[in-house]
C-alpha positions as CSV (number, residue, x, y, z in Angstrom):
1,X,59.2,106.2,-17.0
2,X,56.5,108.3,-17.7
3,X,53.1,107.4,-17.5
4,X,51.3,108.4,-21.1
5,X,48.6,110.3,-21.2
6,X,45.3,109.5,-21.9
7,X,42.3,111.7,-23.2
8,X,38.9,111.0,-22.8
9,X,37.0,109.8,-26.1
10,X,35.0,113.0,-27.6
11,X,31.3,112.5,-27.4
12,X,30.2,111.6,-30.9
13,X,28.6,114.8,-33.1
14,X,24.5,114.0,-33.4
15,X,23.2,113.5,-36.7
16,X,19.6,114.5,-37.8
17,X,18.7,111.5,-39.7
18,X,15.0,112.8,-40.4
19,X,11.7,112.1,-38.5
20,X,11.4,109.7,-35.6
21,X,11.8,109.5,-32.1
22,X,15.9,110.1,-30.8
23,X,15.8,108.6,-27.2
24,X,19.1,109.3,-25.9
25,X,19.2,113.2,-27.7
26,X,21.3,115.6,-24.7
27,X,19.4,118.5,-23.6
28,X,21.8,120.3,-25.1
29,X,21.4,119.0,-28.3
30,X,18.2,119.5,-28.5
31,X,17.6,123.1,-27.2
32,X,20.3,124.0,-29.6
33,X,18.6,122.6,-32.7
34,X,20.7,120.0,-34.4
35,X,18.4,119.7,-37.6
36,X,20.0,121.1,-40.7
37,X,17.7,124.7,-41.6
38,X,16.3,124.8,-38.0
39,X,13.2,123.1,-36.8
40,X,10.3,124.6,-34.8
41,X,9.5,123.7,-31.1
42,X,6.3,124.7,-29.3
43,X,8.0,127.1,-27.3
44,X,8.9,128.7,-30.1
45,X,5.5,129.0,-31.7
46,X,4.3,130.3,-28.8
47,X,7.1,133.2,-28.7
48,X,5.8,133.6,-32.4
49,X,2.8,134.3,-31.6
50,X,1.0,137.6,-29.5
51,X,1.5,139.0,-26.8
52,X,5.3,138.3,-28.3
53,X,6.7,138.6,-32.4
54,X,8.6,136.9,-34.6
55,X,11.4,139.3,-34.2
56,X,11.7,138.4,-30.2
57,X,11.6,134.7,-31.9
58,X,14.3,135.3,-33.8
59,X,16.7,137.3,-31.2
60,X,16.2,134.1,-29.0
61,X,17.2,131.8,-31.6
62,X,20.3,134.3,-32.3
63,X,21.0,134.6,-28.8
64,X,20.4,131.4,-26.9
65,X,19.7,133.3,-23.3
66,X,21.5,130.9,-20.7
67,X,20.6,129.2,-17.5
68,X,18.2,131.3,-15.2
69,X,18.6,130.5,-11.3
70,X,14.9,131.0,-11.2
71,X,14.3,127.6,-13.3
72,X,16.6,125.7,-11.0
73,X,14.5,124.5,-8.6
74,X,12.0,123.2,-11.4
75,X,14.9,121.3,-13.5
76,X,15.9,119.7,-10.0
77,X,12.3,118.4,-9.4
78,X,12.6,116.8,-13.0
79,X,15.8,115.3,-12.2
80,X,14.3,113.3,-9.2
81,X,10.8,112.7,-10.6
82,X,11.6,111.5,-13.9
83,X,15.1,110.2,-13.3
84,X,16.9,112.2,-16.2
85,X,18.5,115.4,-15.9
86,X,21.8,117.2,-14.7
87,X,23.7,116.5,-11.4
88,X,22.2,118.1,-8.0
89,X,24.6,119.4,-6.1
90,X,24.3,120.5,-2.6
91,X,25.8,123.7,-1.3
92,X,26.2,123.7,2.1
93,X,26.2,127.1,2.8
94,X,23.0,129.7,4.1
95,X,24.0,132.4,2.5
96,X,25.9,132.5,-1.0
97,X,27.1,136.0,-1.1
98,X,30.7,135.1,-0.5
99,X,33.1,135.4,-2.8
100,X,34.4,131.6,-2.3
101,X,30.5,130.6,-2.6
102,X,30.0,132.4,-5.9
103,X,33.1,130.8,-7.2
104,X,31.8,127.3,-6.2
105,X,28.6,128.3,-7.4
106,X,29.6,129.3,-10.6
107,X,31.7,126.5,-11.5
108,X,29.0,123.6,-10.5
109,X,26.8,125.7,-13.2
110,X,29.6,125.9,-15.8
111,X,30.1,121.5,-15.2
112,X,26.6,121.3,-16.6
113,X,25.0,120.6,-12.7
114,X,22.6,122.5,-10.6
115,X,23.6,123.9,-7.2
116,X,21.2,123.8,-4.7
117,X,21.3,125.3,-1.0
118,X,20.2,122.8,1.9
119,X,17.2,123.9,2.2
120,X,16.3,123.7,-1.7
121,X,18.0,120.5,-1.6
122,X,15.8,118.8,0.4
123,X,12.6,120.4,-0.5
124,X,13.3,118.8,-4.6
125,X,13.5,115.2,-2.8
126,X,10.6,116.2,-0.9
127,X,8.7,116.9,-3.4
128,X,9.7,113.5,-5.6
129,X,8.4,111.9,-2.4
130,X,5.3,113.7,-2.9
131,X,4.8,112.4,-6.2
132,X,5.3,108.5,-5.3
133,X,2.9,108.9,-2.8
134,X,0.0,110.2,-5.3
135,X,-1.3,106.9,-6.8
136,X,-2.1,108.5,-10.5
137,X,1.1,110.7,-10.5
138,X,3.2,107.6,-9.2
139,X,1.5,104.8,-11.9
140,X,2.0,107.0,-14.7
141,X,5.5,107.7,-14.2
142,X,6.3,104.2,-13.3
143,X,9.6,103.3,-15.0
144,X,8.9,100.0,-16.2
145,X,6.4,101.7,-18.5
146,X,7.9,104.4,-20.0
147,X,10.9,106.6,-20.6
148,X,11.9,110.4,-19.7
149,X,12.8,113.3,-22.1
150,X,12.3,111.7,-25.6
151,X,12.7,114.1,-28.5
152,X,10.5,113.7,-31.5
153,X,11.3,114.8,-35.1
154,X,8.3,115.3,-37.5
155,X,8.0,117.3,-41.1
156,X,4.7,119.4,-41.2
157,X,2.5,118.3,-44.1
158,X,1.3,122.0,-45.1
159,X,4.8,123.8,-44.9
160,X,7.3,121.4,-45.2
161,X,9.1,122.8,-41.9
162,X,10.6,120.4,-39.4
163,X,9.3,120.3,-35.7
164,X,10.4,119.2,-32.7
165,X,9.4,118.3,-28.9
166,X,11.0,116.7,-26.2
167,X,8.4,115.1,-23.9
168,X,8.8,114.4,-20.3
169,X,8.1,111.1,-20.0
170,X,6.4,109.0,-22.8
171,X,4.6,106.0,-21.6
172,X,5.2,103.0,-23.8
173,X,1.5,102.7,-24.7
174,X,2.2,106.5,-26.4
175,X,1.2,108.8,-24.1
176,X,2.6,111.4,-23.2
177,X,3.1,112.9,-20.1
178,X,4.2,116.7,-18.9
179,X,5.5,117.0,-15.2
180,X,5.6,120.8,-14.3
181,X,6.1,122.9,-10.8
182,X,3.3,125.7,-9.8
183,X,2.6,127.7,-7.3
184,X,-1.2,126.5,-6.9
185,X,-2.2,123.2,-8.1
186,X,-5.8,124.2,-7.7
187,X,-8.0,123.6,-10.5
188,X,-8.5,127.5,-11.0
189,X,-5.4,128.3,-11.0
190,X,-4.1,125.8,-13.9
191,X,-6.8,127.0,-15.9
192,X,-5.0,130.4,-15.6
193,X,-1.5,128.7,-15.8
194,X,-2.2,126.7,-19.0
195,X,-4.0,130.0,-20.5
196,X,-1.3,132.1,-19.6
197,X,2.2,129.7,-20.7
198,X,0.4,128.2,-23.6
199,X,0.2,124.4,-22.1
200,X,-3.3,124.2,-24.6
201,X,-0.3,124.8,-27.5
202,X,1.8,122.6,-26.0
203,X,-0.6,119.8,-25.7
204,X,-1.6,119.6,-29.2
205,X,1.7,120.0,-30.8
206,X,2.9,117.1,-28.6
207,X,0.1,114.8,-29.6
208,X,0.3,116.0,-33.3
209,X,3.7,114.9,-33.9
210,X,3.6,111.5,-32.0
211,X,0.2,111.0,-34.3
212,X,2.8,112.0,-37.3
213,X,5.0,109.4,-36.2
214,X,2.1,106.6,-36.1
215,X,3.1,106.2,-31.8
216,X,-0.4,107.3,-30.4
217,X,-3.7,105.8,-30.4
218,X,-6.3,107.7,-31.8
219,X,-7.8,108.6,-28.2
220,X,-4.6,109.4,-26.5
221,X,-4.7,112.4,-24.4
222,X,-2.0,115.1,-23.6
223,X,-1.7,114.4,-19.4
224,X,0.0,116.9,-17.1
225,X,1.1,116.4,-13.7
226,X,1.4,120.1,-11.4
227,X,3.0,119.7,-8.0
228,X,3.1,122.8,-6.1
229,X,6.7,123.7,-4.6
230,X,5.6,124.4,-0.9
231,X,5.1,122.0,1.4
232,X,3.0,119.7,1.7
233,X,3.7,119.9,-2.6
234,X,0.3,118.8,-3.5
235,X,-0.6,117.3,-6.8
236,X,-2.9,117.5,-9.3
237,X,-3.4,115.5,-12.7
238,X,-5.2,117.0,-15.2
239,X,-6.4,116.6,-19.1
240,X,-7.7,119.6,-21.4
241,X,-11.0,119.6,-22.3
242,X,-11.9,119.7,-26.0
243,X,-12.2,123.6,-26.5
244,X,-8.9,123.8,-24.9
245,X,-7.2,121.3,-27.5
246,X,-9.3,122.8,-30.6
247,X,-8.4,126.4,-29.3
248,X,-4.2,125.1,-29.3
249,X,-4.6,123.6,-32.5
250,X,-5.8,126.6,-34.3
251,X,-3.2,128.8,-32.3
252,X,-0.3,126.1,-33.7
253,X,-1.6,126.4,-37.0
254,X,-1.1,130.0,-37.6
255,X,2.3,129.9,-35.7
256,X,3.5,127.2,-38.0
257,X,2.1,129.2,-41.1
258,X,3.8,132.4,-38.9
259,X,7.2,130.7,-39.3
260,X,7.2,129.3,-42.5
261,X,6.5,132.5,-44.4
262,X,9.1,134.3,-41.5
263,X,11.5,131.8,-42.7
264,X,10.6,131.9,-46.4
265,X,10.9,136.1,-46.4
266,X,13.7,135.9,-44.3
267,X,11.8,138.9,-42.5
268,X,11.0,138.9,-38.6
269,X,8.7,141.8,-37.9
270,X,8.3,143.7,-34.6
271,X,4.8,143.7,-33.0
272,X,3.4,145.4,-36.2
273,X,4.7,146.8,-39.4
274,X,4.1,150.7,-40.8
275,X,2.2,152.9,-38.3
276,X,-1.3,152.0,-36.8
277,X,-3.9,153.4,-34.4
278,X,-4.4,152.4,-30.9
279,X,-7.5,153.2,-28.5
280,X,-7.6,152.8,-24.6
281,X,-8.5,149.5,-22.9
282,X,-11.8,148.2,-23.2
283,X,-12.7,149.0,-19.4
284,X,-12.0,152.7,-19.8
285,X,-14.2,152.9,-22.8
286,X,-17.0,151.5,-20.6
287,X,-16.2,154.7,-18.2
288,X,-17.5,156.9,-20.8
289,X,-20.0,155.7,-23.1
């Protein structure tokens, strides 16, 4: 007699059901934009914006670019320091330049997981260590007070649009929390980093929408946690000062505006439009005044 088969259930299709917070959204799901018409994420504001254009917005959006072994290191540290994430998988092998180890390689990427080598391997749980022995880091990403990689929904007032975050870990009193890997956790050096990725952006449109959905106190504050990813993976916790939030607010403001009349046009300019006139840098002027 033959035994019948049996198929595995199909995962149910997500439904936007409008603003609010969807705990158990898949990465996925999320990077993909599920929301009917599209919704705007910081990262995308910030891609709106200069030193980038709404047309390399758009190509992104058209051409979802896919996992980069350059961010796999960083999604492992998640995995172990927040608890949520895709499968690490350890590839016991020095060198992957085989055609067996490609293979391998290739097909832990393609189940959804991240392969790691030993060495890698061990430095992520390292790292996670790290982090439960630095009493801030380690209290405010204590799991019995608060939950990893909620995505909140939220309609703008002044456009109408939909945006979208997924936060790192929300604490259960409403703040939110942002875990991030750095080369220097010096305090220099993540004024440069949070200049230079647009953290300042991120904070605010974090803390705007949970303040749209009524979760946040009117004092809550945007906290980030950078760990360095060499040994001995120091940590520092930081807040942005006032300028720094005011200076993200405005830059979200004209992204959003950015967007909606993109959207509304259904034109996506370049870096600039017609023909202008560029001088030299600032510093060569100086040579010759």
């Amino acid at each position: 007699m033959t035994a019948p088969t049996i198929e595995a259930p199909t995962p149910a299709i997500p439904v936007y059901t409008g603003p609010g917070v969807y705990t158990d959204l898949p990465a996925e799901v999320y990077h993909g934009d599920f929301v009917p018409g599209g919704s705007l994420s910081s990262t995308g504001a910030r891609k709106l914006l200069a030193p980038s254009c709404p047309a390399l917005f758009k190509y992104d959006q058209d051409n979802p670019p896919g996992p980069k072994k350059v961010f796999e290191l960083g999604t492992a540290a998640h995995k172990l320091v927040l608890g949520d994430g895709p499968e690490l998988v350890k590839v016991d092998a020095p060198l992957w330049n085989t055609n067996a180890i490609k293979a391998e390689v290739a097909a832990i990427r393609a189940a959804g997981a991240v392969p790691l080598k030993a060495a890698e391997y061990q430095q992520v749980h390292d790292m996670a260590d790290a982090i439960l022995r630095h009493p801030e880091a380690a209290e405010l990403l204590n799991p019995d007070h608060g939950d990893a990689e909620q995505s909140i929904y939220w309609t703008d007032p002044n456009t109408g649009i939909t945006r979208r975050a997924r936060i790192d870990w929300l604490r259960r009193d409403g703040q939110p929390i942002d875990y991030k890997t750095t080369q220097s956790a010096d305090l220099d050096a993540i004024s440069k980093t949070v200049y230079d990725h647009g953290y300042h952006q991120q904070a605010d449109w974090y803390l705007n929408g949970l303040d749209a959905l009524g979760i946040t106190a009117a004092d809550t504050e945007f906290t980030f946690i950078f760990q360095e990813k060499q040994a001995p993976y120091l940590v520092s916790v930081i807040c942005l000062d006032d300028t720094a939030m005011r200076v993200g607010r405005l830059l979200n403001q004209a992204a959003i505006q950015l967007y909606a009349n993109c959207r509304e046009a259904d034109h996506w300019p370049g870096y600039s439009d017609g023909i202008e006139y560029v001088g030299l840098p600032a510093w060569v002027e100086r040579l010759y005044k």
